[in-house]
KETIDO-898473 format. One record per atom (N, C-alpha, C, CB): x, y, z; residue in one letter; residue number from 1; atom name. Coordinates in steps of 0.05 Angstrom, whole numbers. Glycine has a CB too. Layout:
REM KETIDO-898473
<pt><X>X</X><Y>Y</Y><Z>Z</Z><r>a</r><k>NUM</k><a>CA</a></pt>
...
END
This chain:
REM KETIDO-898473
<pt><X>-36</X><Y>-24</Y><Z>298</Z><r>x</r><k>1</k><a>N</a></pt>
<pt><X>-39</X><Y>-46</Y><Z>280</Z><r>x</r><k>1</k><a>CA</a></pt>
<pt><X>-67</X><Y>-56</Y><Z>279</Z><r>x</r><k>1</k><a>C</a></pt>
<pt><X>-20</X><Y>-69</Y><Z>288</Z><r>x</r><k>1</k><a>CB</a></pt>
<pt><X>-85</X><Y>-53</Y><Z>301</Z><r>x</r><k>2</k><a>N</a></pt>
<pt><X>-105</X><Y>-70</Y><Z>306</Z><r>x</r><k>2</k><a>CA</a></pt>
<pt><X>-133</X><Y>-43</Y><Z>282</Z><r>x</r><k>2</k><a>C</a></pt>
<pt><X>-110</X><Y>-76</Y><Z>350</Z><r>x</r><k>2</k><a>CB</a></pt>
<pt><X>-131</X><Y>-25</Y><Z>281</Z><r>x</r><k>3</k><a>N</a></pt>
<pt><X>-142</X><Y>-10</Y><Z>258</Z><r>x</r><k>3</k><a>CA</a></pt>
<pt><X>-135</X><Y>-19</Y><Z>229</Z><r>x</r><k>3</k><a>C</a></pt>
<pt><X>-133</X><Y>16</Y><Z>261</Z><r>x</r><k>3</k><a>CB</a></pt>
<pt><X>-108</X><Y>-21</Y><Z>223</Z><r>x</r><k>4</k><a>N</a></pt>
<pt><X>-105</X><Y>-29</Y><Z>196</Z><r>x</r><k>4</k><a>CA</a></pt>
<pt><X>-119</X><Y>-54</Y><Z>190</Z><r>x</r><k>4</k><a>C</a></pt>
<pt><X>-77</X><Y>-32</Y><Z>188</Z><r>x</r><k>4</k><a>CB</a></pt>
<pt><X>-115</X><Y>-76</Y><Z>213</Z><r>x</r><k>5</k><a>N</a></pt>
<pt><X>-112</X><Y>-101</Y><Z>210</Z><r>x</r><k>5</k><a>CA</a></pt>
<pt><X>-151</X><Y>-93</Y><Z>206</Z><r>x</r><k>5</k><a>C</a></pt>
<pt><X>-93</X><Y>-122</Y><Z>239</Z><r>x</r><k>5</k><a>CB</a></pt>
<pt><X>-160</X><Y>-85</Y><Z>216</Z><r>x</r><k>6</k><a>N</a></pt>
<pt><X>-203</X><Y>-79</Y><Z>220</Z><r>x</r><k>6</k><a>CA</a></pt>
<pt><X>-206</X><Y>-65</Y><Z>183</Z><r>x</r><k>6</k><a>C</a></pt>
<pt><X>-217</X><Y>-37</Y><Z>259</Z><r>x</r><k>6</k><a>CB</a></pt>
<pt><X>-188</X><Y>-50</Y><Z>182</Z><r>x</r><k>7</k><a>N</a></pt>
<pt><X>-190</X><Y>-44</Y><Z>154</Z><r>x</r><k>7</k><a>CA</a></pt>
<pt><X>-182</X><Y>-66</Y><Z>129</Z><r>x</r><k>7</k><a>C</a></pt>
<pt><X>-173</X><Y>-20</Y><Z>151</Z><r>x</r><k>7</k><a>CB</a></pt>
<pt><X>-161</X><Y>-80</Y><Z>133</Z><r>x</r><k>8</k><a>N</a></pt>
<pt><X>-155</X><Y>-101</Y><Z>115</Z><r>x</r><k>8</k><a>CA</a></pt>
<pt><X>-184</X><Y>-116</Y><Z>116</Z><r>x</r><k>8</k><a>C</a></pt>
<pt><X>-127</X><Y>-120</Y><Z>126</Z><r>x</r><k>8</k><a>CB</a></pt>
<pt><X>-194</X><Y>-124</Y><Z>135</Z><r>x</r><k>9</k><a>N</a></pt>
<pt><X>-211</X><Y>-137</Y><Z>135</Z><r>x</r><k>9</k><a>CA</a></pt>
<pt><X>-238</X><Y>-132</Y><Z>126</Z><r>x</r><k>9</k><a>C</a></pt>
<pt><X>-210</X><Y>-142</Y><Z>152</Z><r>x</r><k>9</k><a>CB</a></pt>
<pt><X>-246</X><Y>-106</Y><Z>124</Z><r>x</r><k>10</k><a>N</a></pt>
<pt><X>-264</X><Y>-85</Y><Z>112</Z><r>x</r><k>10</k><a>CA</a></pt>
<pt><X>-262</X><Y>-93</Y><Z>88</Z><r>x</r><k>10</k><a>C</a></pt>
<pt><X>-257</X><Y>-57</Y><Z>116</Z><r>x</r><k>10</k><a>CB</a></pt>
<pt><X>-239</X><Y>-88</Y><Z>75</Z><r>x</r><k>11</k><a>N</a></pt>
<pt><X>-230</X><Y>-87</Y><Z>41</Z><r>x</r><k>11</k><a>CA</a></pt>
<pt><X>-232</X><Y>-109</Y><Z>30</Z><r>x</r><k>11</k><a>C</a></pt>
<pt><X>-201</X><Y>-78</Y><Z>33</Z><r>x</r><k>11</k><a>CB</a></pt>
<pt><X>-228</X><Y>-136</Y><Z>39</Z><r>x</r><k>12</k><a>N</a></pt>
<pt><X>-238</X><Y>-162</Y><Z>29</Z><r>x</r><k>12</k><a>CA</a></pt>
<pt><X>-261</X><Y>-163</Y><Z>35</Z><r>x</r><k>12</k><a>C</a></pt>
<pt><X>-226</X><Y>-184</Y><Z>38</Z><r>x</r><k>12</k><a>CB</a></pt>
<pt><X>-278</X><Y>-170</Y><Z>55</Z><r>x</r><k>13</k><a>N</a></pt>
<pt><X>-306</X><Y>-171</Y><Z>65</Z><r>x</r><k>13</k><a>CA</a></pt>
<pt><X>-313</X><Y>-150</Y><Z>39</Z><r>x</r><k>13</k><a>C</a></pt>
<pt><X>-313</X><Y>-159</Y><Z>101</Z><r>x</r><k>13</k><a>CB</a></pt>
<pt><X>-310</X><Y>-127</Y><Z>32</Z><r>x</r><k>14</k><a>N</a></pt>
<pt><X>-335</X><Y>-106</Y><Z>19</Z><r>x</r><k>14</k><a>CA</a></pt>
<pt><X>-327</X><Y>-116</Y><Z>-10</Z><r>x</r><k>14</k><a>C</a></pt>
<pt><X>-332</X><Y>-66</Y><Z>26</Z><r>x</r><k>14</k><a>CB</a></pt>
<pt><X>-298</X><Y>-133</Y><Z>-18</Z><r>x</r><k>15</k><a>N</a></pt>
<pt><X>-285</X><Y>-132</Y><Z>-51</Z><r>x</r><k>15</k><a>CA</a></pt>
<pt><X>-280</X><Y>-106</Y><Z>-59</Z><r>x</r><k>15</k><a>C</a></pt>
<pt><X>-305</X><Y>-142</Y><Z>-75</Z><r>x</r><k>15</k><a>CB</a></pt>
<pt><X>-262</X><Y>-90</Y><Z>-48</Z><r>x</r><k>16</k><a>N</a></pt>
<pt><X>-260</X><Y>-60</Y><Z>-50</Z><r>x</r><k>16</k><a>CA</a></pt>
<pt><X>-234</X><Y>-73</Y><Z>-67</Z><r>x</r><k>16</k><a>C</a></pt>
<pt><X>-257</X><Y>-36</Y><Z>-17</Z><r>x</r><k>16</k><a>CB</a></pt>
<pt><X>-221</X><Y>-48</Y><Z>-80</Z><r>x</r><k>17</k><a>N</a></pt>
<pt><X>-206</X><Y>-50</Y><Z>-101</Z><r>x</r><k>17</k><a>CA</a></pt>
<pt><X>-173</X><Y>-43</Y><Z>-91</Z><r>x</r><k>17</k><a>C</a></pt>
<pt><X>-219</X><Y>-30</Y><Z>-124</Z><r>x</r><k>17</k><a>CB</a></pt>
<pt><X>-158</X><Y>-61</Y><Z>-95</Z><r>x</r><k>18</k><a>N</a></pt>
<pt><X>-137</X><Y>-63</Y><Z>-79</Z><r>x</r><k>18</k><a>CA</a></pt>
<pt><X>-124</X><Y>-28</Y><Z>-92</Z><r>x</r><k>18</k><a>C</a></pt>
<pt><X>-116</X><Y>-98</Y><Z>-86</Z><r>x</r><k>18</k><a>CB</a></pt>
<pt><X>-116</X><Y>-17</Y><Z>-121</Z><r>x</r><k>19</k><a>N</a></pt>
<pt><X>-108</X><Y>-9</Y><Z>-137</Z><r>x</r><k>19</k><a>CA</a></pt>
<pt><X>-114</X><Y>19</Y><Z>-108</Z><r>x</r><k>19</k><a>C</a></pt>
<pt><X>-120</X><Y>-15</Y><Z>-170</Z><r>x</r><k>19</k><a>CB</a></pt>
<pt><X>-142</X><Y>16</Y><Z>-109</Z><r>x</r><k>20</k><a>N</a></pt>
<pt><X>-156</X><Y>42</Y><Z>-97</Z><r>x</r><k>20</k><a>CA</a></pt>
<pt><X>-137</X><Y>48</Y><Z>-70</Z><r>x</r><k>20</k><a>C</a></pt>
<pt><X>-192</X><Y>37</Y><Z>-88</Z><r>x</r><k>20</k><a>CB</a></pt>
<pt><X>-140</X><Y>23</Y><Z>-53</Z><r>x</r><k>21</k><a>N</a></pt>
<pt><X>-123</X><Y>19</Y><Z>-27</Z><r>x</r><k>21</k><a>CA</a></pt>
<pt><X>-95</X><Y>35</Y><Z>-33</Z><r>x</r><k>21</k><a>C</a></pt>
<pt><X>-117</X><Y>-17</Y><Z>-21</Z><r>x</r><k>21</k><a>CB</a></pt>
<pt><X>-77</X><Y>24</Y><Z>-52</Z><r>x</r><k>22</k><a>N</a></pt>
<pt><X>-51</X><Y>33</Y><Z>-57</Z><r>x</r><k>22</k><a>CA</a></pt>
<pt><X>-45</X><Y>58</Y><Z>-70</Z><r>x</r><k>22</k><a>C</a></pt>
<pt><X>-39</X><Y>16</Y><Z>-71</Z><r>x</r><k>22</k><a>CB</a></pt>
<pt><X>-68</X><Y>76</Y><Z>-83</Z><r>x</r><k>23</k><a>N</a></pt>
<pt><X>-73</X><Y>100</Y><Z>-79</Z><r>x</r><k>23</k><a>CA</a></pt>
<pt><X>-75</X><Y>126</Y><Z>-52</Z><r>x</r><k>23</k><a>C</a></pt>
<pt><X>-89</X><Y>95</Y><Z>-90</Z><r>x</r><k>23</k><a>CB</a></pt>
<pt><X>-105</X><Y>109</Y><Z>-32</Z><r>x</r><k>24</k><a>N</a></pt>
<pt><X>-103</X><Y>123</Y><Z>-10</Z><r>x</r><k>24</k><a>CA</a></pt>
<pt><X>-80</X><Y>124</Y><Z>3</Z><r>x</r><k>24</k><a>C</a></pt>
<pt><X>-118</X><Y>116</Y><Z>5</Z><r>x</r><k>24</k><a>CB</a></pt>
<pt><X>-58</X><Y>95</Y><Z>1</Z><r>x</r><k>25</k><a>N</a></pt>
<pt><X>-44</X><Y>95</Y><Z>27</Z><r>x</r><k>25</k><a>CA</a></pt>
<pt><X>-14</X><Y>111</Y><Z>15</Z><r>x</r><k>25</k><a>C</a></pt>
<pt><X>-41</X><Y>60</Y><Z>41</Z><r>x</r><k>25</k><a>CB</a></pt>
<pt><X>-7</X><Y>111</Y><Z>-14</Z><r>x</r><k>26</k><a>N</a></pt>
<pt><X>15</X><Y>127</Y><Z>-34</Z><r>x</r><k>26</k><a>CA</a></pt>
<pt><X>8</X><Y>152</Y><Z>-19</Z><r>x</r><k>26</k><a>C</a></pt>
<pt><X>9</X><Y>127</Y><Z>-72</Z><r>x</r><k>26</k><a>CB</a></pt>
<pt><X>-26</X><Y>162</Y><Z>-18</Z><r>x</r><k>27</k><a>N</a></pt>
<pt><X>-29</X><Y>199</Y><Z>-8</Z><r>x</r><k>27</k><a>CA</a></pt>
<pt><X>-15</X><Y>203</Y><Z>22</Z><r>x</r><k>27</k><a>C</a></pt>
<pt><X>-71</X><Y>212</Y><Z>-3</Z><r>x</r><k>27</k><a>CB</a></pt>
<pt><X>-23</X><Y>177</Y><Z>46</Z><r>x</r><k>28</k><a>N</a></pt>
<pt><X>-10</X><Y>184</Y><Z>66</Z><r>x</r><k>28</k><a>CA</a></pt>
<pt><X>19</X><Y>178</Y><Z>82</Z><r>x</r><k>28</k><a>C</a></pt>
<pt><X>-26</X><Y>180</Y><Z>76</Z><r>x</r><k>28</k><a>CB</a></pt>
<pt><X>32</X><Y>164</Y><Z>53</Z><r>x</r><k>29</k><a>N</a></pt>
<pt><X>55</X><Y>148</Y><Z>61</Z><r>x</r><k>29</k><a>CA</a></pt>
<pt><X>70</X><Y>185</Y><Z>52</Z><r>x</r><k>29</k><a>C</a></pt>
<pt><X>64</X><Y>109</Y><Z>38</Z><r>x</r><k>29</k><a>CB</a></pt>
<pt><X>64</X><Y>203</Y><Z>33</Z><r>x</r><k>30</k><a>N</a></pt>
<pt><X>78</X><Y>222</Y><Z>20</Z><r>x</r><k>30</k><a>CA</a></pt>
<pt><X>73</X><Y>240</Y><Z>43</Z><r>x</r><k>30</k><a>C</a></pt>
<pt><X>67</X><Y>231</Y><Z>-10</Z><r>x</r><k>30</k><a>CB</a></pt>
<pt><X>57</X><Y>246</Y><Z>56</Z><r>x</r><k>31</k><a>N</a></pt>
<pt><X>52</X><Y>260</Y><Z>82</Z><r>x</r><k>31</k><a>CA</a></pt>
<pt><X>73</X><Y>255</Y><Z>109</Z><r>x</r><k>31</k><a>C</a></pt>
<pt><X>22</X><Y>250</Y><Z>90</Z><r>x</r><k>31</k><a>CB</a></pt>
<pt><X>72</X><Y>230</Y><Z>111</Z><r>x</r><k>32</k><a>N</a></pt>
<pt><X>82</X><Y>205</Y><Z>140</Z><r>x</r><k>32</k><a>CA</a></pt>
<pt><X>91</X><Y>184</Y><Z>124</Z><r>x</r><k>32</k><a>C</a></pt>
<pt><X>52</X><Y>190</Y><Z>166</Z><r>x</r><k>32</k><a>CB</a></pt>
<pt><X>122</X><Y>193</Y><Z>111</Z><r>x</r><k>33</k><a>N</a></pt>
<pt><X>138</X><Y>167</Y><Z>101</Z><r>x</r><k>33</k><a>CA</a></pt>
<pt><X>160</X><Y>144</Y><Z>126</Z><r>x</r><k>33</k><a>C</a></pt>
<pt><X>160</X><Y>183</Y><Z>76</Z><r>x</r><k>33</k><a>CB</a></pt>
<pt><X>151</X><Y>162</Y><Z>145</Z><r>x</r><k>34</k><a>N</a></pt>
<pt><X>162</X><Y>138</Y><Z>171</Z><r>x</r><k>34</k><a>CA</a></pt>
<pt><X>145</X><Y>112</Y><Z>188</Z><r>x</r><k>34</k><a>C</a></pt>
<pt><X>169</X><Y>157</Y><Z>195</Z><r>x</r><k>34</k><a>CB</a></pt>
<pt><X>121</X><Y>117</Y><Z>173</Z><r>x</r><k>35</k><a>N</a></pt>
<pt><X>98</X><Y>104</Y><Z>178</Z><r>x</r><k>35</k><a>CA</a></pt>
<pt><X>95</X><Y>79</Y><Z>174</Z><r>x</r><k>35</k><a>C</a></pt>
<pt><X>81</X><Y>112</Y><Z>166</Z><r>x</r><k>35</k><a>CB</a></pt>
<pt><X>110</X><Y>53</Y><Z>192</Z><r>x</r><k>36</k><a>N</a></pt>
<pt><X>115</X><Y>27</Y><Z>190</Z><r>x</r><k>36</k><a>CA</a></pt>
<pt><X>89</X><Y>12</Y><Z>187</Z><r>x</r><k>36</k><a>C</a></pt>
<pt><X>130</X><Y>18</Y><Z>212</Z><r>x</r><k>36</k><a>CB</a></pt>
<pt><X>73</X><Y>17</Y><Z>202</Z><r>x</r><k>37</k><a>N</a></pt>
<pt><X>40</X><Y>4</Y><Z>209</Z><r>x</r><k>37</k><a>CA</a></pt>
<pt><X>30</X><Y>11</Y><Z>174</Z><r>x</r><k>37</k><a>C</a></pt>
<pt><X>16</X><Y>28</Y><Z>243</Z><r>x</r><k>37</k><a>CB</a></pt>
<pt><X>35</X><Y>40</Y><Z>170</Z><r>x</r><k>38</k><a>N</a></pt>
<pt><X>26</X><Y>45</Y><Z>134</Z><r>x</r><k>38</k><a>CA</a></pt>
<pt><X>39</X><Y>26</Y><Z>114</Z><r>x</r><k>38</k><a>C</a></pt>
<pt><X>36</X><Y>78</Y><Z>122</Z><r>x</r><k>38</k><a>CB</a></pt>
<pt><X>64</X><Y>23</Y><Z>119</Z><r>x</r><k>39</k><a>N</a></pt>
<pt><X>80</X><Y>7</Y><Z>101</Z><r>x</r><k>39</k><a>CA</a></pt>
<pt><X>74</X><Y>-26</Y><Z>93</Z><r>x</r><k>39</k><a>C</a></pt>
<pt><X>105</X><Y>10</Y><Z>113</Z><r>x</r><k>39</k><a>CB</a></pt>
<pt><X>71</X><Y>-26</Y><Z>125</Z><r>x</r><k>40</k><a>N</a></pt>
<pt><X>56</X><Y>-60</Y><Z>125</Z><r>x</r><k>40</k><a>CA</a></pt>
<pt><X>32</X><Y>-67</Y><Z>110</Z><r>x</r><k>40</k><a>C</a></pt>
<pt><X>46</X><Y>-70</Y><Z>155</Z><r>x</r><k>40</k><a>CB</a></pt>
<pt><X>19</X><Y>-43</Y><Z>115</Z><r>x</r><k>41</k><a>N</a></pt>
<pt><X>-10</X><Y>-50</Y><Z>107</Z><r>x</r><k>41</k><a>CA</a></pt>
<pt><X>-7</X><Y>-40</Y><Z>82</Z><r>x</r><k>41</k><a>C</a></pt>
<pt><X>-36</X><Y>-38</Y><Z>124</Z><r>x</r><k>41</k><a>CB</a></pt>
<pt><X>9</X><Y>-23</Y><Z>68</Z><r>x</r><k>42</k><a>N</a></pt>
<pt><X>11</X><Y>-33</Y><Z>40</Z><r>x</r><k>42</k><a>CA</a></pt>
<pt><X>32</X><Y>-57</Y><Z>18</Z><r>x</r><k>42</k><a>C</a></pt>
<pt><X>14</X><Y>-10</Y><Z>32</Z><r>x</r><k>42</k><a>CB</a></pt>
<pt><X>47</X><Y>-65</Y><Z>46</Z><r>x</r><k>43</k><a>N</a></pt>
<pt><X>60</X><Y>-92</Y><Z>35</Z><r>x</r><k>43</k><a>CA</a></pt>
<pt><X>31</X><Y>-110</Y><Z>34</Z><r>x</r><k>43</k><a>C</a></pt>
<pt><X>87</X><Y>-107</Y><Z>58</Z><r>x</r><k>43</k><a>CB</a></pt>
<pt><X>28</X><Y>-107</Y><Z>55</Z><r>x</r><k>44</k><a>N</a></pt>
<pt><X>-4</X><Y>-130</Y><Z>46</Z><r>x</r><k>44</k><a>CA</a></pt>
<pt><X>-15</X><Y>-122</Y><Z>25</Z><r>x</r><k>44</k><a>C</a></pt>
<pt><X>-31</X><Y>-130</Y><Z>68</Z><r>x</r><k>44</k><a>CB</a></pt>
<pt><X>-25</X><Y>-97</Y><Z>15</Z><r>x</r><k>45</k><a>N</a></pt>
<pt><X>-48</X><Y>-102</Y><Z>-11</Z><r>x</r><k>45</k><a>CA</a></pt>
<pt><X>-25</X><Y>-103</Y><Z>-37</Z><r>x</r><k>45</k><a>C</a></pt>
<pt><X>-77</X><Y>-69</Y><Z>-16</Z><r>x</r><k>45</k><a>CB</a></pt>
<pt><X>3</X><Y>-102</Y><Z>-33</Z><r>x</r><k>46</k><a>N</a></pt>
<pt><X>11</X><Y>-104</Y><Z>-56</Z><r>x</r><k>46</k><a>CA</a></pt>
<pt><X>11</X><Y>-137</Y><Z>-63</Z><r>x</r><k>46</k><a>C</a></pt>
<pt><X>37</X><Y>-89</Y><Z>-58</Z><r>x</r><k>46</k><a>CB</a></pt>
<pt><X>13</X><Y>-159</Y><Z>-30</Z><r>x</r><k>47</k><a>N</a></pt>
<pt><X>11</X><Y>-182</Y><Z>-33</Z><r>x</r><k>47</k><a>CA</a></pt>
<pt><X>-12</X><Y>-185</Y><Z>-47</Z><r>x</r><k>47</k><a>C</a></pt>
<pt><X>14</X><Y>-194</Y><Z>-13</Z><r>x</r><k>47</k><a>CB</a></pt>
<pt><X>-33</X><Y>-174</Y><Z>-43</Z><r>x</r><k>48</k><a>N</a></pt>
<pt><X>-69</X><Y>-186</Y><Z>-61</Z><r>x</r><k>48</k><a>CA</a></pt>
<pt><X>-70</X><Y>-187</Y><Z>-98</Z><r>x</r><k>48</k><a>C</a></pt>
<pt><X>-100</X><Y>-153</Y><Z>-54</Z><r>x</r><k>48</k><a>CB</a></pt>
<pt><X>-50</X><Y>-172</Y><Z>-93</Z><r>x</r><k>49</k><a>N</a></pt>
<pt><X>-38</X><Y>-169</Y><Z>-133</Z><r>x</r><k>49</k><a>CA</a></pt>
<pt><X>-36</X><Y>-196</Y><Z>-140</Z><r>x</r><k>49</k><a>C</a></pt>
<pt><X>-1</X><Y>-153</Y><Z>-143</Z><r>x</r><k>49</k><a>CB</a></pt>
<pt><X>-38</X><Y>-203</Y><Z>-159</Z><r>x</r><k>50</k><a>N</a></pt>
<pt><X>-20</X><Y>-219</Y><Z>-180</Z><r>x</r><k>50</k><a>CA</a></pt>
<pt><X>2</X><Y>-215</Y><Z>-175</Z><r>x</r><k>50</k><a>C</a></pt>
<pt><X>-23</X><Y>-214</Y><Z>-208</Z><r>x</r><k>50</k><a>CB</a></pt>
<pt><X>12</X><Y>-237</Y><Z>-177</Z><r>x</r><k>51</k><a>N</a></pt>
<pt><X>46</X><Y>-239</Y><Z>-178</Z><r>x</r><k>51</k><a>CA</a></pt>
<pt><X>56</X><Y>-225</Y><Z>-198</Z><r>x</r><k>51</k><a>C</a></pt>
<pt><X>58</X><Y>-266</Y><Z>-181</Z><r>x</r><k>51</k><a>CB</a></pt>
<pt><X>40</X><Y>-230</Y><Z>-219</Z><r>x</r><k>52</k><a>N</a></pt>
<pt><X>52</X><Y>-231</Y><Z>-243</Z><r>x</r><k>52</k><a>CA</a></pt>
<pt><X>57</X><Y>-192</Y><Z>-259</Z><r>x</r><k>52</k><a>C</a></pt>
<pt><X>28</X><Y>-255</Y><Z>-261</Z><r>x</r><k>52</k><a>CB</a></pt>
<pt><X>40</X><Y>-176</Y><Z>-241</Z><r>x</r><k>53</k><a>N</a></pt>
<pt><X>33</X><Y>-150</Y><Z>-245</Z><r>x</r><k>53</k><a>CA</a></pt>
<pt><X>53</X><Y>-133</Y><Z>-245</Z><r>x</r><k>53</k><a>C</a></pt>
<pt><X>17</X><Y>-142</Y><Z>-229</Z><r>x</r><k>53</k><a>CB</a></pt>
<pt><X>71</X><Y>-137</Y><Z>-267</Z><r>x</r><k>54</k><a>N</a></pt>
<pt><X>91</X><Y>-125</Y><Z>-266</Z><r>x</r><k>54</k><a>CA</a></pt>
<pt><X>85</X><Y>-98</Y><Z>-275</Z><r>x</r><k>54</k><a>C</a></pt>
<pt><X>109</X><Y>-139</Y><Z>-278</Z><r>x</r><k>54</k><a>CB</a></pt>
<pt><X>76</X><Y>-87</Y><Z>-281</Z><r>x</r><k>55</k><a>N</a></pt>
<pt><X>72</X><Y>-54</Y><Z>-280</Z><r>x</r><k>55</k><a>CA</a></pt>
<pt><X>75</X><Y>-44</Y><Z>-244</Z><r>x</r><k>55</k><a>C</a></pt>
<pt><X>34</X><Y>-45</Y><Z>-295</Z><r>x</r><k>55</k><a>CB</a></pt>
<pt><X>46</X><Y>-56</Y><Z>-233</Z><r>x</r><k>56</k><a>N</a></pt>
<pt><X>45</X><Y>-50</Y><Z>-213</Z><r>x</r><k>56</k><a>CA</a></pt>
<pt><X>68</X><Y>-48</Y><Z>-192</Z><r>x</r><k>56</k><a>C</a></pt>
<pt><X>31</X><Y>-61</Y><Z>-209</Z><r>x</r><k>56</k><a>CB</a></pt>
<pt><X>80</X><Y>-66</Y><Z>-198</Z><r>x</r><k>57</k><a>N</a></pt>
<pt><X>105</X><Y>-76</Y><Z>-176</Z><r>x</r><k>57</k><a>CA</a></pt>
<pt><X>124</X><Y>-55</Y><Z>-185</Z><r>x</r><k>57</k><a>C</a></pt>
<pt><X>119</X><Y>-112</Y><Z>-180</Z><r>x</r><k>57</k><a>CB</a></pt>
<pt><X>132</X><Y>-56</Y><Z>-213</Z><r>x</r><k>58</k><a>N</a></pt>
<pt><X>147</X><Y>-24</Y><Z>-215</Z><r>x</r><k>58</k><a>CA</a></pt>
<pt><X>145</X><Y>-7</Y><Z>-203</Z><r>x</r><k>58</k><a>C</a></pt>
<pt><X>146</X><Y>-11</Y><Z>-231</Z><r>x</r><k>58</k><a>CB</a></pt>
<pt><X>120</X><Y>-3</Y><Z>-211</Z><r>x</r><k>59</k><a>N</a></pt>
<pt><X>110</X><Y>32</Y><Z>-196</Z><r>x</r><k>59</k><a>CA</a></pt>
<pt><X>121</X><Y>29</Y><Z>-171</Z><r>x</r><k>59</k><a>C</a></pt>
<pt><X>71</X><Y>41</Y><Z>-192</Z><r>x</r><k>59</k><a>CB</a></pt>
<pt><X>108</X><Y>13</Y><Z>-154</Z><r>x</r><k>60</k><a>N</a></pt>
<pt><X>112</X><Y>5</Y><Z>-132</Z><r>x</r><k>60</k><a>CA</a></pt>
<pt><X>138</X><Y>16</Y><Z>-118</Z><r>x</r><k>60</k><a>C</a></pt>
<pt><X>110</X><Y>-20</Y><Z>-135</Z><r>x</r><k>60</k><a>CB</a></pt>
<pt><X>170</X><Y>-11</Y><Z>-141</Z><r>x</r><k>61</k><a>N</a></pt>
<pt><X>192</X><Y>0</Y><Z>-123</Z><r>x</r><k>61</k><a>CA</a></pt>
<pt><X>199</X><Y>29</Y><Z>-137</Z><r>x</r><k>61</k><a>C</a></pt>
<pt><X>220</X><Y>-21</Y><Z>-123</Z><r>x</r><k>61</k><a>CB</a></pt>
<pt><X>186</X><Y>46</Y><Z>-165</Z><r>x</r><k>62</k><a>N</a></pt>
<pt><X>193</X><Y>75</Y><Z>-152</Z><r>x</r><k>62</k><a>CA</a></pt>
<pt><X>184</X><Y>95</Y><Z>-142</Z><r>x</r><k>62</k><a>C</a></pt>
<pt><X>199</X><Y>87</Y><Z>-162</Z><r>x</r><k>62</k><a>CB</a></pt>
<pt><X>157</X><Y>87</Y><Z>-127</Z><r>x</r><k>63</k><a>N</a></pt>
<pt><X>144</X><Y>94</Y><Z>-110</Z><r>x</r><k>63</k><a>CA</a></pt>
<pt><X>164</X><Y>104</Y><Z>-87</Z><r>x</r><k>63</k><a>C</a></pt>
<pt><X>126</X><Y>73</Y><Z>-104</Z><r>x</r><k>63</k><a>CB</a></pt>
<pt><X>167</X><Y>80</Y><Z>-79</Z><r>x</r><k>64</k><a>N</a></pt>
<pt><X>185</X><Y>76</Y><Z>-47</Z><r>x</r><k>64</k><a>CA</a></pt>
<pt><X>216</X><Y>87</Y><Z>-61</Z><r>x</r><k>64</k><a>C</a></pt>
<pt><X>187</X><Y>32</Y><Z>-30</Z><r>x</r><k>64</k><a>CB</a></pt>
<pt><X>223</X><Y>88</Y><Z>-84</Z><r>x</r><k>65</k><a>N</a></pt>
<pt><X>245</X><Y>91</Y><Z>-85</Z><r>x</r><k>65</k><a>CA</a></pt>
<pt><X>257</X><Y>132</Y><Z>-74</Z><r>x</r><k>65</k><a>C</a></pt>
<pt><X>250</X><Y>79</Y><Z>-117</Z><r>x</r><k>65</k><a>CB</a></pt>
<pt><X>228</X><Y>138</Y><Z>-102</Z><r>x</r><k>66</k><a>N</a></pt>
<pt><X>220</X><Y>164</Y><Z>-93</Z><r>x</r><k>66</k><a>CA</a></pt>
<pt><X>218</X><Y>175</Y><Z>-61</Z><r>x</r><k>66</k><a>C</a></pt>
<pt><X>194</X><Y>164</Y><Z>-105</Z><r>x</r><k>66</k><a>CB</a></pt>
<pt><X>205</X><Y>172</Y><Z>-44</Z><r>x</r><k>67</k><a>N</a></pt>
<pt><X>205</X><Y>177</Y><Z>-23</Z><r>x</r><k>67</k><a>CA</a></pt>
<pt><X>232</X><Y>175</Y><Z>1</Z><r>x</r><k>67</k><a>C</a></pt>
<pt><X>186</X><Y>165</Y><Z>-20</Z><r>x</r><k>67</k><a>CB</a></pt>
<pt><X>243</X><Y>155</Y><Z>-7</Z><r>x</r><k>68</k><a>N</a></pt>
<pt><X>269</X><Y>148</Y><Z>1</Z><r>x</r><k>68</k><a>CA</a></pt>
<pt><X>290</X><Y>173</Y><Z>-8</Z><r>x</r><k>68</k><a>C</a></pt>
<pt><X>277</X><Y>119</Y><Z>-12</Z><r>x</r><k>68</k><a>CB</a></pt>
<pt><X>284</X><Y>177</Y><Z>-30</Z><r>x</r><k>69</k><a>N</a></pt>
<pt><X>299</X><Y>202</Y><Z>-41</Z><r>x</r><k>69</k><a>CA</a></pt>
<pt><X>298</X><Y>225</Y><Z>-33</Z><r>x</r><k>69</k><a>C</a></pt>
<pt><X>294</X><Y>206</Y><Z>-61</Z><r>x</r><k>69</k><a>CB</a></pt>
<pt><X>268</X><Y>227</Y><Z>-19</Z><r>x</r><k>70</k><a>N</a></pt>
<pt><X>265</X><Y>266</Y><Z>-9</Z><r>x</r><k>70</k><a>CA</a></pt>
<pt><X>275</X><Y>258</Y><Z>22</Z><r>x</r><k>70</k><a>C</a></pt>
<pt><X>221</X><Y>287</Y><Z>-11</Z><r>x</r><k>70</k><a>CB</a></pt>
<pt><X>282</X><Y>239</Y><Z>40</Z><r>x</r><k>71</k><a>N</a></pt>
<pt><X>290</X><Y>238</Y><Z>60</Z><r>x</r><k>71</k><a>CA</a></pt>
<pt><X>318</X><Y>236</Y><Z>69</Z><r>x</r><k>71</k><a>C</a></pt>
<pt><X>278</X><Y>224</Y><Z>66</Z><r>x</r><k>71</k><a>CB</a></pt>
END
């Protein structure tokens, strides 16, 4: 936890782009979908969204829905 948590903190400090975040972490959640520490830390950048980002949040639950599916 204490890496993600150094990286969360990276990504605000630099204004890195949350979108980008939920890209890298979609490549290693499809690799290591048991990956709780990954999961968290992309519940957090989906929290940095707009509420209101309803595309995103779609994708989102068929993101996870997807993966749930090949397991």
């Amino acid at each position: 936890y204490t890496a993600w948590q150094h990286r969360r903190s990276c990504i605000l400090a630099l204004h890195r782009s949350v979108e980008e975040e939920l890209a890298f972490t979609a490549a290693l959640a499809e690799d290591s979908p048991k990956n709780y520490q990954l999961w968290h830390h992309r519940r957090w950048a989906i929290g940095q969204l707009p509420a209101d980002d309803a595309v995103v949040l779609a994708g989102e639950k068929e993101f996870t829905a997807s993966l749930l599916r090949d397991e």
